[in-house]
C-alpha positions in Angstrom: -12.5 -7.3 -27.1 -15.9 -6.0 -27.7 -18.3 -5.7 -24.4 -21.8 -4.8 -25.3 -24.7 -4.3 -23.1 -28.0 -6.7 -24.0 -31.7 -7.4 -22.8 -31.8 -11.1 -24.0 -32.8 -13.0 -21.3 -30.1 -15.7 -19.4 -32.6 -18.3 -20.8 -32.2 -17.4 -24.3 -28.6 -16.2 -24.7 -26.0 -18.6 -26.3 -21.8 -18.8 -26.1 -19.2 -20.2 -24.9 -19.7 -18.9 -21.2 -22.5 -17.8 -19.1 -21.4 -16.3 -15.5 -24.7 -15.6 -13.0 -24.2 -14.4 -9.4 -25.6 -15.5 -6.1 -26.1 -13.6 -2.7 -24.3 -15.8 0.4 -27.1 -17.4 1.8 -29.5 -17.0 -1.0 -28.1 -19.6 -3.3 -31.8 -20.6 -4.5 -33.0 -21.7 -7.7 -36.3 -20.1 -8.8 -37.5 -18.3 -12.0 -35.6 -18.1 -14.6 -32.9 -19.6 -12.9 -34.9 -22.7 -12.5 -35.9 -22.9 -16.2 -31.9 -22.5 -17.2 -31.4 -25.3 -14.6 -33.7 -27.6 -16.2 -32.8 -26.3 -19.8 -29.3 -27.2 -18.7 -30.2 -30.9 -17.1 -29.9 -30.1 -13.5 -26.2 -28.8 -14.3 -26.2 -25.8 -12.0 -28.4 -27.7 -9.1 -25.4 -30.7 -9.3 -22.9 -27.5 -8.9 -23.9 -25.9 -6.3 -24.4 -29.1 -4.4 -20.9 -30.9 -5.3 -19.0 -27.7 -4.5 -21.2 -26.4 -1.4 -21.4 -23.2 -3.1 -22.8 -20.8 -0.6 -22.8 -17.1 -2.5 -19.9 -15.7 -0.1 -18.0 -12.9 -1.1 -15.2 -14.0 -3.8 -16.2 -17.5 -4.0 -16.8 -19.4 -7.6 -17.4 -22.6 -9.2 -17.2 -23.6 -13.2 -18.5 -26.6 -14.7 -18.8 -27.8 -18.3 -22.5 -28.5 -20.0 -23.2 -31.6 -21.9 -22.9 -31.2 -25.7 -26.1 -30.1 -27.4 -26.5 -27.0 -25.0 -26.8 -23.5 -26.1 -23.9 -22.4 -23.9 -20.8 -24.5 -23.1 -19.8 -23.3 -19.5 -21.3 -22.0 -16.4 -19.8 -19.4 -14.1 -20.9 -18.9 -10.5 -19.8 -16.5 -8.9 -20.7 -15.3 -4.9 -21.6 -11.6 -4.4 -21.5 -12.2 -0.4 -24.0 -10.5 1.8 -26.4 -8.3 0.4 -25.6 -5.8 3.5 -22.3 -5.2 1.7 -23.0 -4.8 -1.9 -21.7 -2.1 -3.5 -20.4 -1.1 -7.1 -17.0 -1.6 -6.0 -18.0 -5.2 -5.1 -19.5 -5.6 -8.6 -16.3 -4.0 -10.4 -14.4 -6.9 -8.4 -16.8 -9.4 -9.6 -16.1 -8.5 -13.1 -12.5 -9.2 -12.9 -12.9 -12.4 -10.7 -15.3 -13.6 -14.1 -12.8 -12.1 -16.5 -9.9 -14.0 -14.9 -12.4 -17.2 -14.9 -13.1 -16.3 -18.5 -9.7 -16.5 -19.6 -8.5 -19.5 -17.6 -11.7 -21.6 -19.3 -10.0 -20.4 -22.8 -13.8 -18.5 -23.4 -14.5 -16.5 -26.9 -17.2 -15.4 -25.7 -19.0 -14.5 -22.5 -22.1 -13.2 -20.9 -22.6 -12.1 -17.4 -25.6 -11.7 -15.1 -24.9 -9.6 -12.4 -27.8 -7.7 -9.8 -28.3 -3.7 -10.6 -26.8 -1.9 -7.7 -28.4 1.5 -5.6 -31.3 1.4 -8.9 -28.2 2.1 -11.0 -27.8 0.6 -14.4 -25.3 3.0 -15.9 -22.9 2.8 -12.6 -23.8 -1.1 -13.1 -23.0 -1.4 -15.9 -19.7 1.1 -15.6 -18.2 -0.9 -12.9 -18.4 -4.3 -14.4 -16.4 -3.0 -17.3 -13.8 -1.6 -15.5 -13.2 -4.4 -14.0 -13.0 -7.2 -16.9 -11.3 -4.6 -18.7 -8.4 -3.8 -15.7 -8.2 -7.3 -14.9 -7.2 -8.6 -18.8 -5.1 -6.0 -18.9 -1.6 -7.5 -20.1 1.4 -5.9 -20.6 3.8 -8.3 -22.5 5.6 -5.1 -24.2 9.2 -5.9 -23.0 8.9 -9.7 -24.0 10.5 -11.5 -27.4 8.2 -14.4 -26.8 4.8 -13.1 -24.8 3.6 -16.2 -22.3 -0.1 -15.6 -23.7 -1.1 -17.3 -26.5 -4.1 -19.2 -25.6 -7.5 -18.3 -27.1 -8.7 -14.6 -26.2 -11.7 -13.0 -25.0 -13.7 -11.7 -27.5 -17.2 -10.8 -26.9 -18.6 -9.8 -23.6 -22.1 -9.3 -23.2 -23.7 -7.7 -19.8 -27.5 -9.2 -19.3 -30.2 -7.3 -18.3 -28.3 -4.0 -18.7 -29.5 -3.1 -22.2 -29.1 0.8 -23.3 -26.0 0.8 -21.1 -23.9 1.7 -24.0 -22.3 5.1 -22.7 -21.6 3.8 -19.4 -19.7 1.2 -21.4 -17.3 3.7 -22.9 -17.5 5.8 -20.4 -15.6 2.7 -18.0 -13.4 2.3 -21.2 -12.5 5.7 -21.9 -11.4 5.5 -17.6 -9.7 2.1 -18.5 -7.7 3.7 -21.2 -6.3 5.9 -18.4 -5.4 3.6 -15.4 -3.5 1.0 -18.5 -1.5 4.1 -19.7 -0.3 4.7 -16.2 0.3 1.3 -15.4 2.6 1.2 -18.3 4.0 4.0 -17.7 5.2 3.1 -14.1 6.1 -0.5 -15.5 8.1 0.3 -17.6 12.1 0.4 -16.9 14.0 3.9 -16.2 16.0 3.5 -19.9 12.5 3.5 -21.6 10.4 6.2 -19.7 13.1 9.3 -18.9 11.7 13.0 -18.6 12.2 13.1 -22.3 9.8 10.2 -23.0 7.4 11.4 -20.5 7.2 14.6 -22.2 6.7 12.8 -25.4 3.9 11.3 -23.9 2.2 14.0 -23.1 2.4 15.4 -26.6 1.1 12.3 -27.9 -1.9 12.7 -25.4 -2.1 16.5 -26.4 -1.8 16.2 -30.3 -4.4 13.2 -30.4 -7.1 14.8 -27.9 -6.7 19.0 -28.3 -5.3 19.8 -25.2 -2.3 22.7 -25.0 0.6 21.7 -23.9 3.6 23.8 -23.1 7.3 21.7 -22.2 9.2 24.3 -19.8 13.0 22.9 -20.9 16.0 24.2 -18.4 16.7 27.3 -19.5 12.9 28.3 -18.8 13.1 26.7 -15.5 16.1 29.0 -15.1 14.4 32.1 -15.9 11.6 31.1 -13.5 14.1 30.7 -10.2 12.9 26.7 -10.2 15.8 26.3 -7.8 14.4 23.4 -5.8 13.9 21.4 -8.9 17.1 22.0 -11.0 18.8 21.1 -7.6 17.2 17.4 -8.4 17.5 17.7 -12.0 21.7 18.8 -11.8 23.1 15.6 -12.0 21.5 13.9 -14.6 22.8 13.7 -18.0 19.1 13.8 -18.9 17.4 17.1 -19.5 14.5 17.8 -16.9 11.4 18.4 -18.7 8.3 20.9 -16.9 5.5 19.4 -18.7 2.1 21.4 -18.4 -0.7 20.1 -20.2 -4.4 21.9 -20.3 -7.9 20.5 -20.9 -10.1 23.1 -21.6 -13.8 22.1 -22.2 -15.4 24.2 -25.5 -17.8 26.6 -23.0 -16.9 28.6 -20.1 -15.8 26.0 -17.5 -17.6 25.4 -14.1 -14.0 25.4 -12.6 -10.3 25.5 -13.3 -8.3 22.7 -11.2 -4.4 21.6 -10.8 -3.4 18.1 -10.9 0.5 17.9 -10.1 2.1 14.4 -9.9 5.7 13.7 -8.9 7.9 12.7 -12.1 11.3 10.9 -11.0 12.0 8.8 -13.3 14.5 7.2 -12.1 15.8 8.1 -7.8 19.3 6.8 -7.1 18.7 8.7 -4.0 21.6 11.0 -4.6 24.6 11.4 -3.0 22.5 9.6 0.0 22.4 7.0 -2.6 20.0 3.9 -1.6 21.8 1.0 -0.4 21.2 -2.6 -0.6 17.9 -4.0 0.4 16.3 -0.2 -0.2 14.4 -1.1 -3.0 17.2 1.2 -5.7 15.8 -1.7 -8.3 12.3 -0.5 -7.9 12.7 3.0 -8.1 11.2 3.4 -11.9 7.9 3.4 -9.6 8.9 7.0 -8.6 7.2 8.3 -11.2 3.8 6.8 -10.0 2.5 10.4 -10.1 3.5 12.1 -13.1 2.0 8.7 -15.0 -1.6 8.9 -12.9 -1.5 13.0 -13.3 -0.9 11.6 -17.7 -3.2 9.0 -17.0 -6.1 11.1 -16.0 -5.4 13.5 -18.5 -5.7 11.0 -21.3 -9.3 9.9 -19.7 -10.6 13.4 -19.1 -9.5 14.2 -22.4 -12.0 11.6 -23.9 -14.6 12.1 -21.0 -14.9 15.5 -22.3 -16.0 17.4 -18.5 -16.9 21.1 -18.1 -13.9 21.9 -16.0 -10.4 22.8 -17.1 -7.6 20.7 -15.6 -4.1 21.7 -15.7 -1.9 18.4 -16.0 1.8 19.1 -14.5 4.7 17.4 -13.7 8.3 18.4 -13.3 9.9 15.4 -14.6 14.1 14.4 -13.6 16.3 11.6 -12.3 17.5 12.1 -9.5 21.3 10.7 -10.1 24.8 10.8 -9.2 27.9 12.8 -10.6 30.5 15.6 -10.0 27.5 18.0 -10.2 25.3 16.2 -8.0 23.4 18.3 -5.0 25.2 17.6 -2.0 23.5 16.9 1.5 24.1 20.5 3.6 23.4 22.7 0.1 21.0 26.2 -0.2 18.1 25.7 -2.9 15.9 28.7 -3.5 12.6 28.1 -4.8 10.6 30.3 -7.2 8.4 31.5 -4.0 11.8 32.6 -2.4 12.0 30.0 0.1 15.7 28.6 0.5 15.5 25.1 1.3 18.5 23.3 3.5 19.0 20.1 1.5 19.8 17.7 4.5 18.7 14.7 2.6 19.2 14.2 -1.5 16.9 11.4 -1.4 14.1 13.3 -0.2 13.9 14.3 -3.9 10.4 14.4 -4.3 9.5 17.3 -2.3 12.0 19.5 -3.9 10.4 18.7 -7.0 6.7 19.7 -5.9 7.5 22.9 -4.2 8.3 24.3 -7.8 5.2 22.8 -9.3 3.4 24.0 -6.3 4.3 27.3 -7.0 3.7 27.0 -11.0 0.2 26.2 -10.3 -0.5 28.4 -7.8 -0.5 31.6 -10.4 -2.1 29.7 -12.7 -5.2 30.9 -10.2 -7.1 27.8 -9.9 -10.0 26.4 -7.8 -8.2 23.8 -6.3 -5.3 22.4 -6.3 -4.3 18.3 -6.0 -0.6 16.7 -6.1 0.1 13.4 -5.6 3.5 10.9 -4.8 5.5 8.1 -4.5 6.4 10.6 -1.6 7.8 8.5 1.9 7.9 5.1 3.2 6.6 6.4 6.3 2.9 6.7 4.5 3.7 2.9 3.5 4.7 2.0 6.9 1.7 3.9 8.2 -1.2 2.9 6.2 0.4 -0.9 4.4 0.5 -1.0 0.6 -3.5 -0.9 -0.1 -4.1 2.8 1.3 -3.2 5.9 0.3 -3.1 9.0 2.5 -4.7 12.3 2.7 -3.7 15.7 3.8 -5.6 18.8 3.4 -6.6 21.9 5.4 -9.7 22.3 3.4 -12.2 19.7 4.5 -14.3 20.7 1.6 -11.9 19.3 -0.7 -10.6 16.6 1.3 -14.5 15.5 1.5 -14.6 15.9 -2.6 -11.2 13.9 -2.8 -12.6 10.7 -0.5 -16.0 10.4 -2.3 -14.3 10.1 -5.5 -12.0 7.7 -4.1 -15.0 5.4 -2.9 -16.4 6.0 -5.9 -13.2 4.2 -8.0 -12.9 1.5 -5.5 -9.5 3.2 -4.5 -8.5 3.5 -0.6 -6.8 6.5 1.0 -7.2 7.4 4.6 -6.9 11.5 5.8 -3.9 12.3 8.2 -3.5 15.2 10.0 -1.4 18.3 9.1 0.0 18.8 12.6 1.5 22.0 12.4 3.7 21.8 15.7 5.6 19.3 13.4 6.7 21.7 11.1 9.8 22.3 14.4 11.5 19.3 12.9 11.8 21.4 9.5 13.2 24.6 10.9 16.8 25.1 10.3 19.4 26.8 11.5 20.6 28.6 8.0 17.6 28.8 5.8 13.8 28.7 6.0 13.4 25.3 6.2 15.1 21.6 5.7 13.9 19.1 3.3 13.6 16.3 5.8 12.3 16.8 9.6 12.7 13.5 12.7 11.8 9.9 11.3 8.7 10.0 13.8 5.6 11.2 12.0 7.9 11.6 8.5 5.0 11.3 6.2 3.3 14.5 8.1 6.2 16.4 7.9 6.7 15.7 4.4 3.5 17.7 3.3 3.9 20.1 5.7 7.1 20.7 3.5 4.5 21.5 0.6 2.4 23.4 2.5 5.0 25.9 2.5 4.6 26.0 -1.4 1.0 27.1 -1.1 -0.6 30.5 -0.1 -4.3 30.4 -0.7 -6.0 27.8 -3.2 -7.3 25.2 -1.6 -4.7 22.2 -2.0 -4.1 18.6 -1.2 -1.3 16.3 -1.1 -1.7 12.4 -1.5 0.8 10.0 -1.0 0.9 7.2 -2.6 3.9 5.3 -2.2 2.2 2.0 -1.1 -0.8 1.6 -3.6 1.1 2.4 -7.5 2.3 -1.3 -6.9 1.1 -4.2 -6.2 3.0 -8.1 -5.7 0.0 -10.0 -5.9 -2.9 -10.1 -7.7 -5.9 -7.6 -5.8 -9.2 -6.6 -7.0 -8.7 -5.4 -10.2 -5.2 -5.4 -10.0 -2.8 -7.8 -11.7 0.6 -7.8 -9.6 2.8 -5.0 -11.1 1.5 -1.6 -11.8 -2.0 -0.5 -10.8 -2.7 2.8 -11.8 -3.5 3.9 -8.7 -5.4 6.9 -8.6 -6.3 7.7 -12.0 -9.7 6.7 -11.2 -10.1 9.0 -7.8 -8.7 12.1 -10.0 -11.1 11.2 -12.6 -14.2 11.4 -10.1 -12.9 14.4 -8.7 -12.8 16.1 -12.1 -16.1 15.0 -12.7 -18.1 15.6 -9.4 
């Protein structure tokens, strides 16, 4: 599909399908509305009236023009009030009218949307994110794919002429968030640590980036005891990926992005039992594919700061060398680790990574997980959550989440919580009292950290989704490649 950005008047443009937008309350037709109406034969007046279209937020209306015209559908679409318009509202727009689009079998398509905040480029940004996020279809698993109707082919965005780097800017994004929504779609027996690391050689051998795959033995020699304890059951080799963007000058910062890589969590020996959720647990890898995801998009977007991508990708299975719940891990910091709980997996893999990055000396330091289903109980499936000790970066971390349209909420890092970790035999256990379990959890990779400034998000909830939401087809959402893009870039 080809989206450009054009001048031409609504008036004057011809297709299949023209989409124009209305403020709630304001559904008036003057200007050059009033000339397309009467170009059109009253089409859009007769629309508006037999539908009692009133502009509110998500509502829409599509009628067919007479044979003869210019254009052979109409789009309306309602932006809602004008209090509460926003780019975000605009990127949802643009997937409401790409979903419209499709279901009128359209070739080809122009849309008229307001500038928002005196910003053509963000404009013009968001609206492609959006049609392209929400025509996103992954049919790679099917023999006979369910779409075969006409596709979209041309998308043209009025009144937003010149706009042709935002454009690729939102695609170069786009090609990010679809890679990690495939990535976390796809089923355990196609995306292992193996394939993962494949990916990231792919992503490193197209775009420059260094890469360096820490296999076992390297692990070994770095005392990544916490992570082999994960990795030991698995007839699959763990793979350390680390994958580096460095821009051509001297970079304005160096920052870590670590995301959680288990492929596939049986829960260990505390195996997950029916009505857990076992058959979803190819999602647990929701943060290695964002952490791959951004890369691929940074990579293309091309930012003065170096990013180091890491991930340190297992299953977590069963076997007669599985880790058993009451076992010693010591991590590469030193910190033994009583294992009370094999299926809280995650952790164990982080505090390694942690570690990794920290010598790396970076300015900050970001991981992210499918971590607990206490953040999911806490904050629903829409909203991520937050915990930092630096507000400065928690601050940096929530603008770039508005900024994408992505929702996380900051929780505190109590530290009077971290009792429920202490244990008898060794420094810590893995898992602390159900109450506040999502709290405890990153207070467990605090422990991993000594002085960059660091964040932990949580994102158990958001990398799926069971209906369709915003931008968001059900499935896989790609949540937060977009947030860790901003960040890079602000």
């Amino acid at each position: 599909m080809e989206i450009g950005a054009t001048d031409t008047p609504r008036l004057d443009w011809t297709g299949d399908t023209l989409a124009v937008s209305f403020l709630e309350d304001a559904v008036e037709l003057t200007g050059d509305l009033a000339e397309l109406d009467e170009k059109l034969g009253g089409i859009l007046k007769e629309l508006i009236e037999e539908t009692e279209f009133k502009g509110s937020v998500g509502s829409s209306a599509v009628t067919r023009v007479g044979s003869g015209s210019s254009i052979r559908k109409i789009i309306l679409v309602g932006l809602g009030k004008a209090d509460n318009l926003s780019l975000d509202s605009l990127r949802r727009t643009g997937s409401a009218i790409a979903r419209l689009a499709k279901q009128q079998k359209s070739k080809t398509l122009a849309i008229s949307l307001p500038v928002v905040n005196d910003d053509p480029a963000g404009t013009a940004q968001v609206i492609t994110e959006g049609l392209l996020l929400a025509l996103h279809l992954d049919n790679r698993f099917k023999s006979d794919p369910e779409d075969k109707g006409a596709k979209l082919e041309q998308v043209e965005l009025l009144g937003l002429g010149s706009q042709e780097t935002a454009i690729t800017k939102a695609q170069q994004i786009c090609d990010g968030v679809i890679l990690a929504r495939e990535l976390v779609a796809a089923p355990a027996n196609e995306v292992t640590p193996i394939s993962l690391a494949q990916t990231a050689e792919s992503i490193a051998s197209e775009y420059g980036l260094s890469l360096e795959i820490l296999e076992k033995e390297d692990c070994e020699k770095l005392g990544m005891g916490s992570f082999l304890g994960v990795a030991q059951a698995s007839d699959l080799p763990p793979k350390f990926i680390h994958l580096t963007y460095k821009p051509q000058d001297t970079p304005r910062r160096k920052l870590g992005i670590i995301g959680k890589g288990l492929t596939f969590d049986s829960g260990g020996l505390n195996i997950k039992g029916a009505g857990s959720g076992i058959e979803t647990m190819k999602i647990d890898m929701g943060g290695a594919a964002a952490t791959l995801g951004a890369a691929k998009a940074i990579a293309q977007l091309k930012p003065d700061t170096e990013v180091h991508f890491i991930s340190a990708a297992t299953e977590n299975m069963i076997s007669g060398r599985a880790l058993h719940p009451g076992d010693i891990l010591t991590a590469s910091n030193g910190k033994t680790i009583e294992v009370n709980n094999t299926d809280a997996e995650g952790r164990l893999t982080l505090a390694d990574a942690l570690v990794f990055a920290e010598k790396l000396e970076l300015d900050a330091i970001v991981d992210l997980a499918t971590l607990t289903g206490a953040c999911v109980v806490a904050l629903g499936n829409d909203i991520g959550g937050l915990w930092s000790a630096d507000e400065a970066l928690a601050t940096q971390l929530k603008a770039a989440a508005e900024a994408g349209g992505e929702k996380f909420w900051q929780m505190p890092l109590e530290e009077k919580y971290f009792e429920g970790l202490k244990s008898p035999i060794a420094d810590m256990k893995n898992t602390g009292p159900r109450a506040g379990g999502s709290i405890t959890a990153a207070l467990f990779l605090k422990q991993f950290i000594k002085e960059t400034p660091w964040a932990h998000l949580d994102i158990a909830g958001p990398v799926w989704s069971d209906k369709e939401n915003g931008c968001n087809n059900s499935g896989a959402t790609g949540f937060p490649v977009r947030t860790l893009v901003n960040w890079v870039l602000s």
